[in-house]
N, C-alpha and C positions, 0 to 999 in steps of 0.2 A: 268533696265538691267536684262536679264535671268540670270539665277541660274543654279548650277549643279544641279538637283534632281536626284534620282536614274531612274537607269535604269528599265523594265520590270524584267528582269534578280534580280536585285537589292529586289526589290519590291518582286518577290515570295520567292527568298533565305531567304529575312527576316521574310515573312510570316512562311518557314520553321525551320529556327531556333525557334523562337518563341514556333512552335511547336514539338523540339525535348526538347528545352533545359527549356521554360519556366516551372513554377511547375505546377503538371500534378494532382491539388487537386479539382479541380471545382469552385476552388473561384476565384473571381472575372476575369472571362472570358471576361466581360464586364468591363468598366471602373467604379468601383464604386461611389455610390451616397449617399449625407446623410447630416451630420448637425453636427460640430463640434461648444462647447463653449467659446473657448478660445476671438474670437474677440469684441464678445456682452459682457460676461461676464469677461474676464480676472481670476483676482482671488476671484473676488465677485459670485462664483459659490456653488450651494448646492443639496442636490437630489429633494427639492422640486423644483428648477427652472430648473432643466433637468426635470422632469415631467411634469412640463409645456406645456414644449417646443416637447416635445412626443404627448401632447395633440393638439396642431397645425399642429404639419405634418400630423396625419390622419386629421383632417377636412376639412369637403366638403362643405364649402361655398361659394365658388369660382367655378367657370366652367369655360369648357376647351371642344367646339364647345358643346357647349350648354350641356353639361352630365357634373352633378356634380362631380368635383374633387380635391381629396389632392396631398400635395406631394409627401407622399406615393405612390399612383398611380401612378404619374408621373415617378419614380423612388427613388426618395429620401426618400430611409427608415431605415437610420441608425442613430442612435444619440447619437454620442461620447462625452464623456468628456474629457477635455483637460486642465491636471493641476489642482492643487487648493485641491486637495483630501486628502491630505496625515497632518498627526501630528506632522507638523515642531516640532523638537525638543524634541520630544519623544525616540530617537534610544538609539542604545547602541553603548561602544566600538568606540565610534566616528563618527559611521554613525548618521543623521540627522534623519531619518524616519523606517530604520531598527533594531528591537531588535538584542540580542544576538543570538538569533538562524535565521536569517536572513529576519525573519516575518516583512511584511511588515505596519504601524502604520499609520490606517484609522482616520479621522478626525470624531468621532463621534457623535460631535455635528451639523456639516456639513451634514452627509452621516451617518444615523441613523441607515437604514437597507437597502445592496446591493442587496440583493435576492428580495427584493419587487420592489427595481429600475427597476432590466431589467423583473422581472416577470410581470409587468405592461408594459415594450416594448413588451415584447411576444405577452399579451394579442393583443396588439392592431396591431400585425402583423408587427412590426418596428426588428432593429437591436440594440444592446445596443452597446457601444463604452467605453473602457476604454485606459486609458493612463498610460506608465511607462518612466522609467530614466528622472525624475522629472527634469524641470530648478527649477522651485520655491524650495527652500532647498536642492538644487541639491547633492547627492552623491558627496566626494571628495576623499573618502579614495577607495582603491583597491575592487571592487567588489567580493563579494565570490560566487561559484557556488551556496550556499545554499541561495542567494538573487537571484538569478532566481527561481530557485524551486518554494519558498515561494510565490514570487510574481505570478509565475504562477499556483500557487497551490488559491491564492486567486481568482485570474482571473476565473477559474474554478470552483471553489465553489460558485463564484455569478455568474456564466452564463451568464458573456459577451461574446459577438459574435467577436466583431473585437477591435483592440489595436493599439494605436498610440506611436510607440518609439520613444521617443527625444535623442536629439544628447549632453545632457548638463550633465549628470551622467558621472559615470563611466562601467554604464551595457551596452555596446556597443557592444556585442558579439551577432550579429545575429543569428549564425549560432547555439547557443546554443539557444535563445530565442526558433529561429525553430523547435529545435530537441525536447524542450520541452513542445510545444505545440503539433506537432503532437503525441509525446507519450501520450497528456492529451486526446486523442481521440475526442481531441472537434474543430469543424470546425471551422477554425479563419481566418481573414482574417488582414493581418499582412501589417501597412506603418511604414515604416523605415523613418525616420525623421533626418536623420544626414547632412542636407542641400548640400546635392551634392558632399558629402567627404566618402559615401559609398556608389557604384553603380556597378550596374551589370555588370556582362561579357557575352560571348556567351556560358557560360557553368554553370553559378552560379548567382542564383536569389532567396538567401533563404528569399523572402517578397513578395507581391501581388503589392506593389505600392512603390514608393522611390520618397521622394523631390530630387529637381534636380536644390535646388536655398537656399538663404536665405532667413527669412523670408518679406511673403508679405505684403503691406500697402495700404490703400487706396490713391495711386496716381498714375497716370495714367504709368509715369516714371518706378515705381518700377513695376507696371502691364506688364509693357513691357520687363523690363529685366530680368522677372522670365518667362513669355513666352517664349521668346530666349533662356533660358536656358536649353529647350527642343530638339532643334534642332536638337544637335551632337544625341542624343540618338536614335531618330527618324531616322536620315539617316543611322546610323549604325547597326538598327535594335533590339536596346537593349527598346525600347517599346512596349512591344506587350502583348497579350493577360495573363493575369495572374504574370504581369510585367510588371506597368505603370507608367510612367516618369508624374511626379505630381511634378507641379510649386506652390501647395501653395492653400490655400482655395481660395474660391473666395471672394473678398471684396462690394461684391451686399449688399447695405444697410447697411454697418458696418463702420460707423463712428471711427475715430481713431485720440484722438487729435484736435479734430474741424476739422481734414481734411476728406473728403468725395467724392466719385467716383458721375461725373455729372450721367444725366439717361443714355443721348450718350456713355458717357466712361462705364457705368456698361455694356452694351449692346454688346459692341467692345468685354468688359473683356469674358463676356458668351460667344460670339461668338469665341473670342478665344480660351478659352480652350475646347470647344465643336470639334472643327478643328482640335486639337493636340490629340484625346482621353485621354485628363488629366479626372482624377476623379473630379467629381463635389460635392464639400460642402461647401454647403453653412453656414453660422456664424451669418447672422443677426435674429432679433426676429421675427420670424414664429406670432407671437402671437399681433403683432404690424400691428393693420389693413392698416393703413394709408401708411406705409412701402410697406406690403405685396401686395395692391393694386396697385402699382406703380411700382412694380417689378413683377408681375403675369404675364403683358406681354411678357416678357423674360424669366424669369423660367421655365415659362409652355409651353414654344413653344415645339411643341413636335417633330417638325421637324427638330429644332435645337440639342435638345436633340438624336433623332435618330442618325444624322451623327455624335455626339458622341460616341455611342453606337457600331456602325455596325466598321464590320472588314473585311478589305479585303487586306491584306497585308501588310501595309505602313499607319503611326499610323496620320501624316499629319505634313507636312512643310515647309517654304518658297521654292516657284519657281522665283519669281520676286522678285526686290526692286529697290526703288530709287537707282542712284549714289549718292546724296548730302542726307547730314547728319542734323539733327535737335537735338537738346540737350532739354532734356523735365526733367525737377526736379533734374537735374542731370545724367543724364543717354543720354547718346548718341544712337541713333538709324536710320536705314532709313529715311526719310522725310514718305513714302509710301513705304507697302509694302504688297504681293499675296501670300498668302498660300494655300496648295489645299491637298484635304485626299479623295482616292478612297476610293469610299463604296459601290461599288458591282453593277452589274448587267450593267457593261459598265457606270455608273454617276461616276461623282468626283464633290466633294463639293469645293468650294471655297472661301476664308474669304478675300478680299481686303480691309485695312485697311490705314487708315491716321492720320499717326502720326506727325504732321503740324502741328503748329499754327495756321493755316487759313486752309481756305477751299480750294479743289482740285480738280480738274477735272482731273477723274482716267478713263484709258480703260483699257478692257481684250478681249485681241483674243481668237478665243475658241481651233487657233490653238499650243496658247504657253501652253496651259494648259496640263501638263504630264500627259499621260494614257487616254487622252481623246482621243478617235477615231471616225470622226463625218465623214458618207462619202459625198465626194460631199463639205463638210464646212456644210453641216447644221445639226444642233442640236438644241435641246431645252435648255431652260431654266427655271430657275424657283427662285422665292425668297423669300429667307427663311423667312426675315423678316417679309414679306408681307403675306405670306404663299398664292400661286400665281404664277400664269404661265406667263411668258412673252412672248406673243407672235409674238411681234414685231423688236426681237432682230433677227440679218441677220450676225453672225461671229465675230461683235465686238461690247462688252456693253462697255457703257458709262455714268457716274453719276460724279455729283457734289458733292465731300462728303465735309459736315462741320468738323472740325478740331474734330480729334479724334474719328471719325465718323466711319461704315465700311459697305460695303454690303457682305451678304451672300447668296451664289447662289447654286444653282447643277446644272451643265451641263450634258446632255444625249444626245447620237445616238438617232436619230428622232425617232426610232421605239423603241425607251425603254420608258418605266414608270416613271413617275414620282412620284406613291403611295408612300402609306407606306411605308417604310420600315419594312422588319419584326422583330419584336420586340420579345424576346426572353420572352416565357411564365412566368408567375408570381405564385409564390404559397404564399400565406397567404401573399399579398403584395408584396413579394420581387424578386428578379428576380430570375430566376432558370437556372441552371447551362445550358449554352449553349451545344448542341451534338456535334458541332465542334466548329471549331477557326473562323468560319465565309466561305462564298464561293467567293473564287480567281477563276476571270476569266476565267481564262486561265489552272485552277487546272489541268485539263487531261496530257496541255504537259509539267507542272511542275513534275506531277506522274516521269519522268525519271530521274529526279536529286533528287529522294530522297529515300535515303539507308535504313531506320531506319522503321521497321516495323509498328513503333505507328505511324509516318508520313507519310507512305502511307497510311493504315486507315485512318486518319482525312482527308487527301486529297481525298481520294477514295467516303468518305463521302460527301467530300464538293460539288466533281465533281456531285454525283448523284443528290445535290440539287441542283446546279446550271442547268446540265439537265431539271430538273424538273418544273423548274423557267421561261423557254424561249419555 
């Protein structure tokens, strides 16, 4: 059954909010990328096993069309810690981990020296990742102003890049976290972690990224219903550039429990959050060849990667679904269901998925597909997985997918490209601040509905590259 999806109208409006209301700091214009501990390691975490794991993202042992590559290259160059840090039982005054003057009590036998952690991500062109409002000993008593301070007064003195705030303390004041990192003049790139119980508006996004679910697990079930919990975001425009609706790391290789995502379902999983511009971090051991090999073909697509990357208004959402319902681990969902994310230059990406028990025989017309404009019906195609052109597709594909299975496509106006996409330049590894919000189609006659001087600017910008483009 079709779907509402938004309108054109729909589609550039949200591209514009984005760009009036989104924060306007250069980080993360793109969906960020990187490596959080908590799934591999839990509380069994120290600064030699995040060093490790620093030393496997750069390595180039592996290629990607025959030119050696790491995951740094590919994009993933951040590598956060997540919990496990801190001197259970150290505090004062009744806090768990904060002294009397609101300083926060590092685990030193854990985490020996911080400044060598990330001055060793530096060297090697990475991001470092720290974590606050601890589950493990979680704060219970009233947070004081001078426990932000503190903690971001240590954040700062060991030159972490980006910070993971959990939702389990009592430090839950974003908007102070915010205030005081920008005063610390050090570029951060900020996820809010309060599982979907603190989320943006069309006027207020003091973070770069926000969960938009509870925590995820390696089952197919819970993969699905933290994906969906994207949606409302996505149509309403509260995902966008600098303000990214994030379902949860990814569970690629991250055992939990004896339970374990098949290679099929890790593939679905990547494809899906690559389709919704969720940020991608990954959690399994980088340093586990045998892992790493088996998952290289997914990580490193870089086509996949791309369409999560590019922005052209509309962050990507269900179009299609089953009518009849399937229950998978608990979780109720479509039987099958189409998602599709423009990404410029007249292509929209497409993720059809089968969330079935058995195998299915799925079609897509190219003319259900929103924002696709193909004259005549004909269009290209092309497949992501495959990385490859289909040339014998005629208005409607059609595949057999095994159970939990998906294809991911880009359709195009016969006369568009199907290249690269352009991938936003890299310094010392990491990606670099986009010049705009990305180029909307149609930017020129978006130009009339937008009031706000910096929105015409980005748009003004986008339109000439998009000129430039065709």
């Amino acid at each position: 059954v079709a779907m509402r999806v938004p309108s054109l109208l729909a589609v550039l409006t949200a591209g514009l909010h984005g760009a009036a209301f989104a924060r306007e700091d250069g980080i993360a214009r793109t969906p960020p990328m990187g490596w959080r501990s908590w799934n591999l390691f839990r509380e069994h975490v120290n600064q030699s096993t995040i060093e490790r794991i620093m030393d496997g993202m750069v390595d180039r042992s592996r290629k990607v069309d025959g030119v050696a590559t790491s995951l740094c290259d590919l994009g993933y160059c951040d590598v956060g810690l997540d919990d496990a840090w801190q001197a259970c039982g150290e505090g004062a005054k009744g806090y768990w981990y904060h002294d009397a003057e609101g300083r926060p009590k590092v685990d030193t036998s854990k985490f020996p020296d911080l400044r060598a952690m990330t001055s060793k991500a530096h060297r090697l062109g990475l991001g470092a990742g720290w974590y606050a409002n601890n589950c493990i000993c979680m704060e219970q008593r009233n947070a004081t102003p001078a426990m932000y301070e503190q903690d971001v007064s240590l954040f700062t003195e060991a030159q972490f890049d980006s910070i993971k705030i959990d939702g389990c303390g009592t430090q839950r004041d974003v908007d102070m976290w915010m205030r005081l990192f920008e005063s610390s003049g050090r570029k951060v790139t900020v996820e809010n972690c309060h599982w979907g119980l603190t989320v943006p508006t069309e006027t207020w996004c003091p973070w770069h990224m926000y969960r938009t679910s509870y925590d995820i697990r390696p089952s197919y079930g819970i993969v699905v219903r933290n994906l969906l919990s994207t949606v409302h975001f996505a149509k309403s425009g509260l995902s966008r550039p600098g303000c990214w609706a994030y379902p949860d790391m990814l569970e690629l290789g991250s055992p939990w429990d004896d339970a374990k995502l098949t290679l099929t379902e890790s593939r679905s999983h990547f494809g899906a959050w690559c389709i919704v511009s969720s940020p991608l971090t990954l959690s399994h051991d980088v340093q586990d060849d045998a892992v790493m090999d088996e998952l290289w073909p997914i990580i490193a697509n870089k086509e996949a990667i791309e369409i999560n990357q590019a922005w052209a208004g509309h962050s990507g959402s269900p179009f299609k679904e089953s009518t009849a319902n399937v229950t998978i681990e608990g979780q109720e969902m479509p039987a099958w269901q189409y998602f599709y994310k423009p990404i410029g230059g007249g292509r929209v990406a497409v993720l059809m998925m089968n969330h079935g028990k058995a195998e299915q025989r799925l079609s897509l017309d190219a003319r259900d597909v929103p924002g696709l404009e193909c004259g005549g019906g004909h269009c290209s195609w092309r497949d992501v997985w495959a990385r490859k052109d289909l040339p014998k597709v005629r208005g409607v594909f059609s595949t057999t997918l095994p159970s939990h299975d998906s294809a991911f496509l880009v359709l195009a106006p016969s006369q568009a490209s199907h290249g690269a996409l352009r991938a936003t330049p890299r310094v010392r590894g990491k990606r670099a601040p986009a010049a705009t919000l990305g180029v909307v189609d149609a930017a020129a006659w978006a130009l009339a509905f937008c009031a706000r001087a910096t929105c015409v600017a980005q748009l003004g910008a986008a339109t000439a590259a998009w000129r430039s483009s065709v």
